[in-house]
MARBADREN-681829 format. One record per residue (C-alpha): residue number from 1; x, y, z. Coordinates in steps of 0.2 Angstrom, whole numbers, plus 5000, padded with zeros to 4 digits. Layout:
BEGIN
+------+------+------+------+
| doba |   c1 |   c2 |   c3 |
+------+------+------+------+
|  NUM |    X |    Y |    Z |
...
+------+------+------+------+
! end
This chain:
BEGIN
+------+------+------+------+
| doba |   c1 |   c2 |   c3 |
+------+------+------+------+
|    1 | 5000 | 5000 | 5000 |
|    2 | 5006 | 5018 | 4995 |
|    3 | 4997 | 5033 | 5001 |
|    4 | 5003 | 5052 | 4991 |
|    5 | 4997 | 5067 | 5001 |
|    6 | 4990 | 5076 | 4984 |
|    7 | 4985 | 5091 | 4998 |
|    8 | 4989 | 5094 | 5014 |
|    9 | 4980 | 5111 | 5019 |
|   10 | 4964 | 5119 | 5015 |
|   11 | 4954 | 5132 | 5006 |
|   12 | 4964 | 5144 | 4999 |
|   13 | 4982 | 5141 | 5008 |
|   14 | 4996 | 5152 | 5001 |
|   15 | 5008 | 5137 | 4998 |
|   16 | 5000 | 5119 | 4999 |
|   17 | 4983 | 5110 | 4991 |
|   18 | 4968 | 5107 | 5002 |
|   19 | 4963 | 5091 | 5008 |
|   20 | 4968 | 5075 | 4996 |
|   21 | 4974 | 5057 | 4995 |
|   22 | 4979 | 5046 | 4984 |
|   23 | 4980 | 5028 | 4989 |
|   24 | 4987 | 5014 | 4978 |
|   25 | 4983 | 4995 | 4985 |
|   26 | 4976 | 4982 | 4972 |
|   27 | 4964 | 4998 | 4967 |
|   28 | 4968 | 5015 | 4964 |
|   29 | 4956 | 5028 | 4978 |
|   30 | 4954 | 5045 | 4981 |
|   31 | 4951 | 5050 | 4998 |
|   32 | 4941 | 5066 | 4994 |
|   33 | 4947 | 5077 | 4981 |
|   34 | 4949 | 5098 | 4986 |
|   35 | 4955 | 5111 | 4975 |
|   36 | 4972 | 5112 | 4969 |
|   37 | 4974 | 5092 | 4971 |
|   38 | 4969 | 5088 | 4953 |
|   39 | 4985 | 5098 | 4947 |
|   40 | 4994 | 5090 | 4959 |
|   41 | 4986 | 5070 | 4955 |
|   42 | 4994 | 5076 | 4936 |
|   43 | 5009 | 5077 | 4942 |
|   44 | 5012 | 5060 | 4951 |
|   45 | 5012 | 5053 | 4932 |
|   46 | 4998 | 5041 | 4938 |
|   47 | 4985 | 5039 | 4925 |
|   48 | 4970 | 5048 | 4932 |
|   49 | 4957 | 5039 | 4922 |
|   50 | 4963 | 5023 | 4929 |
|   51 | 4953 | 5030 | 4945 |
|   52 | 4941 | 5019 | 4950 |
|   53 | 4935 | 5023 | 4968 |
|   54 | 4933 | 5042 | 4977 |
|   55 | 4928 | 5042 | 4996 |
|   56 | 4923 | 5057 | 5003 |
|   57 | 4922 | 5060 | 5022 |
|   58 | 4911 | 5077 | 5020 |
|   59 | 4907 | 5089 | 5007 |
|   60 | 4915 | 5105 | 5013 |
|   61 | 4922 | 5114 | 4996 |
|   62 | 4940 | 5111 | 5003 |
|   63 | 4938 | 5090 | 5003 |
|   64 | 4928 | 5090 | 4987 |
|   65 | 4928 | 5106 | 4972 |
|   66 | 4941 | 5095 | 4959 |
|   67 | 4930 | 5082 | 4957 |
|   68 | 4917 | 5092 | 4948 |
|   69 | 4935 | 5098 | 4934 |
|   70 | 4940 | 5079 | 4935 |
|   71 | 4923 | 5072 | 4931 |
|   72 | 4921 | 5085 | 4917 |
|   73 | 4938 | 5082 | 4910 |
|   74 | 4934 | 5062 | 4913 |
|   75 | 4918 | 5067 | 4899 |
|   76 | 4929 | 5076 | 4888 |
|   77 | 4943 | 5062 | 4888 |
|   78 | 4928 | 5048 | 4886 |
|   79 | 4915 | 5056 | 4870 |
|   80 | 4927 | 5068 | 4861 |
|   81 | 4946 | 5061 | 4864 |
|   82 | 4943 | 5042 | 4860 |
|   83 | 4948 | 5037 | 4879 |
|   84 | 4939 | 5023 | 4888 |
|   85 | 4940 | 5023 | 4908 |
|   86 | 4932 | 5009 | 4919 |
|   87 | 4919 | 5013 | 4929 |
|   88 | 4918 | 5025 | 4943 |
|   89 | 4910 | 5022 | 4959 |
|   90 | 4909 | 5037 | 4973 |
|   91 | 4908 | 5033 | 4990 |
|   92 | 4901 | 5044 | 5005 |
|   93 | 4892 | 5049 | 5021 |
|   94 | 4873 | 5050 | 5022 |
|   95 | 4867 | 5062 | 5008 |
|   96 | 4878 | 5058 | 4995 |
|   97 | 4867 | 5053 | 4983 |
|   98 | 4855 | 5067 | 4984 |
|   99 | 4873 | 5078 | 4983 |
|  100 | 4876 | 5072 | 4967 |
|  101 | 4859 | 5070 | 4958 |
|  102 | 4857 | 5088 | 4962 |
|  103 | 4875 | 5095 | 4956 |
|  104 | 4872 | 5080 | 4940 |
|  105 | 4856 | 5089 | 4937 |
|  106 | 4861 | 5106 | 4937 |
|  107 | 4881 | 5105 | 4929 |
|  108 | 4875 | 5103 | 4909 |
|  109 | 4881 | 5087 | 4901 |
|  110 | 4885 | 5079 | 4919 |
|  111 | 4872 | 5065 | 4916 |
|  112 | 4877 | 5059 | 4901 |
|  113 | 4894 | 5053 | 4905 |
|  114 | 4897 | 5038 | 4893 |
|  115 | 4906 | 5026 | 4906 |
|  116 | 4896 | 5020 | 4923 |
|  117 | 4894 | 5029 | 4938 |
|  118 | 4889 | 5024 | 4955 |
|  119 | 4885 | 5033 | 4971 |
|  120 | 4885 | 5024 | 4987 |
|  121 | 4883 | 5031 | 5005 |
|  122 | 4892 | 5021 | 5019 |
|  123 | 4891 | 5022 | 5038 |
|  124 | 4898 | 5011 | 5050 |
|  125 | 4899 | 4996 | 5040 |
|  126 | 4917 | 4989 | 5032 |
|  127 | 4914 | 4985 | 5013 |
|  128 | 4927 | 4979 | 5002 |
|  129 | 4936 | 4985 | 4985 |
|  130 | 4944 | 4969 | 4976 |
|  131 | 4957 | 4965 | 4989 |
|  132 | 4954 | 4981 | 5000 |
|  133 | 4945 | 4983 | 5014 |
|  134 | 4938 | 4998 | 5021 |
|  135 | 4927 | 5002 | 5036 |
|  136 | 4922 | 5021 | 5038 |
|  137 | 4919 | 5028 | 5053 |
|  138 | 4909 | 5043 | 5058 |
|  139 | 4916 | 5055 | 5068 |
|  140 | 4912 | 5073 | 5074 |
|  141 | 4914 | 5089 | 5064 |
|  142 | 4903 | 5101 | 5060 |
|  143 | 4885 | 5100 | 5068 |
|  144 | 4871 | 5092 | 5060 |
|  145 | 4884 | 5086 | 5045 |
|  146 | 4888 | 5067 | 5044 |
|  147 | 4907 | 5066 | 5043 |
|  148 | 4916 | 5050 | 5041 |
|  149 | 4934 | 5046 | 5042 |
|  150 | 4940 | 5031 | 5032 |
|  151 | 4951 | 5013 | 5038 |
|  152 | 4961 | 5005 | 5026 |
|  153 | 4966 | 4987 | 5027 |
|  154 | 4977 | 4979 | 5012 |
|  155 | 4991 | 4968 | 5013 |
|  156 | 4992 | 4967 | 5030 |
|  157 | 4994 | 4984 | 5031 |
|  158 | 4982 | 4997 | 5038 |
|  159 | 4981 | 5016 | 5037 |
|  160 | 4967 | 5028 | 5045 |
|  161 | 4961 | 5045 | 5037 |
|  162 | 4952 | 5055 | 5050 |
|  163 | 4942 | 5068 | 5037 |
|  164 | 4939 | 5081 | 5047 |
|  165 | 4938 | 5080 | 5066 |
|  166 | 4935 | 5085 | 5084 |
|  167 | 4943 | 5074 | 5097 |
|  168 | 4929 | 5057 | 5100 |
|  169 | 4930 | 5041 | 5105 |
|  170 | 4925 | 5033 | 5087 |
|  171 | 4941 | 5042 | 5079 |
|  172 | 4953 | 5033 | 5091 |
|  173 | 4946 | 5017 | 5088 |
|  174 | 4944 | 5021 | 5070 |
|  175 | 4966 | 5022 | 5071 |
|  176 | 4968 | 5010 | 5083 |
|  177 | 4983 | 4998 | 5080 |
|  178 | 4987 | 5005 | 5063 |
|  179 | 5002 | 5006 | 5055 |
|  180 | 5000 | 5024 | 5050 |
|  181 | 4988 | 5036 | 5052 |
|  182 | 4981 | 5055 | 5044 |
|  183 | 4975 | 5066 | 5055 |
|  184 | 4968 | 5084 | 5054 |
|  185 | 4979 | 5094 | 5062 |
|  186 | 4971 | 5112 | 5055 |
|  187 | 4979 | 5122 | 5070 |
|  188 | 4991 | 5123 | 5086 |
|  189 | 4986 | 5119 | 5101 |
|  190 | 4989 | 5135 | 5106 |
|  191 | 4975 | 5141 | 5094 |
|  192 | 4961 | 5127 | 5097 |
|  193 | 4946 | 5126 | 5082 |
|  194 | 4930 | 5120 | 5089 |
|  195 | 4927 | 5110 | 5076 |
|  196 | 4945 | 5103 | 5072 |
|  197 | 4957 | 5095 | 5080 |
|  198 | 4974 | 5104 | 5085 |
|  199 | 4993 | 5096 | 5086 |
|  200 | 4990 | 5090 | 5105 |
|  201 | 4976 | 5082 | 5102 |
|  202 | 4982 | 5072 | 5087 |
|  203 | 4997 | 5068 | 5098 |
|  204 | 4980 | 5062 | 5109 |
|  205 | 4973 | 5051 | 5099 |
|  206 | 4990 | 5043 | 5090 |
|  207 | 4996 | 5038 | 5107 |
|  208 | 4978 | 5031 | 5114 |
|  209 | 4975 | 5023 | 5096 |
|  210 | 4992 | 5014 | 5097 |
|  211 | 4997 | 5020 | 5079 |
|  212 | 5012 | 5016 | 5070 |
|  213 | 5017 | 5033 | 5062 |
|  214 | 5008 | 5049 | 5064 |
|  215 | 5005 | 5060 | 5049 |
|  216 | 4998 | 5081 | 5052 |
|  217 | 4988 | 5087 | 5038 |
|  218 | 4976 | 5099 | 5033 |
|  219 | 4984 | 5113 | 5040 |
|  220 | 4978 | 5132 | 5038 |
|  221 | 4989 | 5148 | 5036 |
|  222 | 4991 | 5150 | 5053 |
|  223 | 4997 | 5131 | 5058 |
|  224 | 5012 | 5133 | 5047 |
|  225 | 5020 | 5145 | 5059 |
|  226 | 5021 | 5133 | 5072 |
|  227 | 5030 | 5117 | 5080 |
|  228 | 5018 | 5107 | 5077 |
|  229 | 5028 | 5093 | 5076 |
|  230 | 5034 | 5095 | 5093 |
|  231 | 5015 | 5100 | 5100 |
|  232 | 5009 | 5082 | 5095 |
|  233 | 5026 | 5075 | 5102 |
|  234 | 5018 | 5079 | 5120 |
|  235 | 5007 | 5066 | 5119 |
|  236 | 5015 | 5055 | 5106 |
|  237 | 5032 | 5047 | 5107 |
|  238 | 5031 | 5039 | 5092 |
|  239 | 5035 | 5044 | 5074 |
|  240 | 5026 | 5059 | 5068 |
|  241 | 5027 | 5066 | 5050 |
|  242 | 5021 | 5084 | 5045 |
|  243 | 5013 | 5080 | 5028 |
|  244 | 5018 | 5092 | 5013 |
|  245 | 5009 | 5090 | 4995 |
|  246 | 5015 | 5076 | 4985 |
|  247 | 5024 | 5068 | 4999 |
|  248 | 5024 | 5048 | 4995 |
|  249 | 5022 | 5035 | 5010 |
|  250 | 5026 | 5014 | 5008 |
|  251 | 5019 | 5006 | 5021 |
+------+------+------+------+
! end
């Protein structure tokens, strides 16, 4: 398994791509797809039609604005430049599939894509792609939005992806005893978010989850000016990693 960190900050950060992952096993997955990360999927040299599975945790515009240019330039590459693509199949929390038939409906052209696509929404319940499994958790966020962060088991390896989230009980069990994991770390922990976590606490949840190696990502402006390296190294003495865009990670 290989994850690439096609985005590791948010919105409209000065120097790095909002929130997305690329995740090679016996499939290739997206976990969720912000702006900024398409140009920087193009420049791993992977073959973006060869995509076969996008998972998003939320729809916030940061985790999700590129699929709509990739699924338009998927059309394009498919009826006018002789390309074929298998199937595509997107995966997400509870409302996913009125999401889409509402942006399909509305974007012109978006319904008559001329390869298949599937919507499915998951909660709670592990489900398998080929020889990759993948149990989604939901975690806390934002209120009344159903946030899910994402396990991925393959080869005997596992990696979690927390989306974004508070500190809760379901996203330490959702890393536990994982060889790596990718956690939200939008600011300090001298500058808490109410809805985030911050450095300390994904120290917190590393050490009480028993991970292998700690990944921060999905950091704003204001993060970068700190240690947060060290901040999560209060809670957690293992290895800890501050993501940068297109940073690549065997496991």
């Amino acid at each position: 398994m290989q994850l690439t960190i096609l985005g590791s900050g948010t919105n409209l950060h000065p120097t790095r791509a909002a929130a997305g992952y690329l995740v090679r096993t016996d499939h290739m997955i997206l976990l969720d797809f912000g702006p900024r990360t398409l140009v920087n999927l193009q420049k791993t040299g992977v073959n973006r039609h060869r995509i076969t599975h996008i998972l998003f945790s939320h729809y916030h515009a940061d985790h999700f604005s590129d699929f709509i240019t990739y699924f338009f330039d998927a059309m394009i590459y498919s009826k006018y430049e002789g390309g074929k693509r298998p199937p595509l199949t997107v995966i997400g929390p509870r409302g996913t599939k009125r999401f889409f038939r509402t942006l399909f409906a509305t974007l012109p052209g978006f319904t008559q894509a001329p390869f298949a696509v599937h919507f499915k929404e998951v909660a709670d319940r592990a489900f398998m792609i080929g020889n990759t499994k993948v149990i989604p958790r939901t975690v806390t966020h934002a209120q009344n939005l159903h946030c899910l962060g994402y396990r991925i088991e393959y080869g005997g390896k596992a990696l979690a992806y927390s989306g974004d989230s508070q500190y809760c009980d379901s996203l330490v069990r959702l890393c536990g005893d994982t060889d790596l994991a990718v956690l939200d770390c939008s600011f300090p922990a001298s500058r808490p978010n109410p809805v985030h976590l911050h450095a300390g606490q994904c120290g917190q949840v590393a050490r009480e989850a028993g991970v292998g190696r700690l990944v921060l990502s999905h950091f704003y402006p204001i993060t970068d000016r700190y240690n947060v390296r060290e901040q999560a190294g209060e809670a957690f003495g293992g290895k800890i990693v501050v993501g940068q865009d297109l940073m690549a990670i065997k496991l």
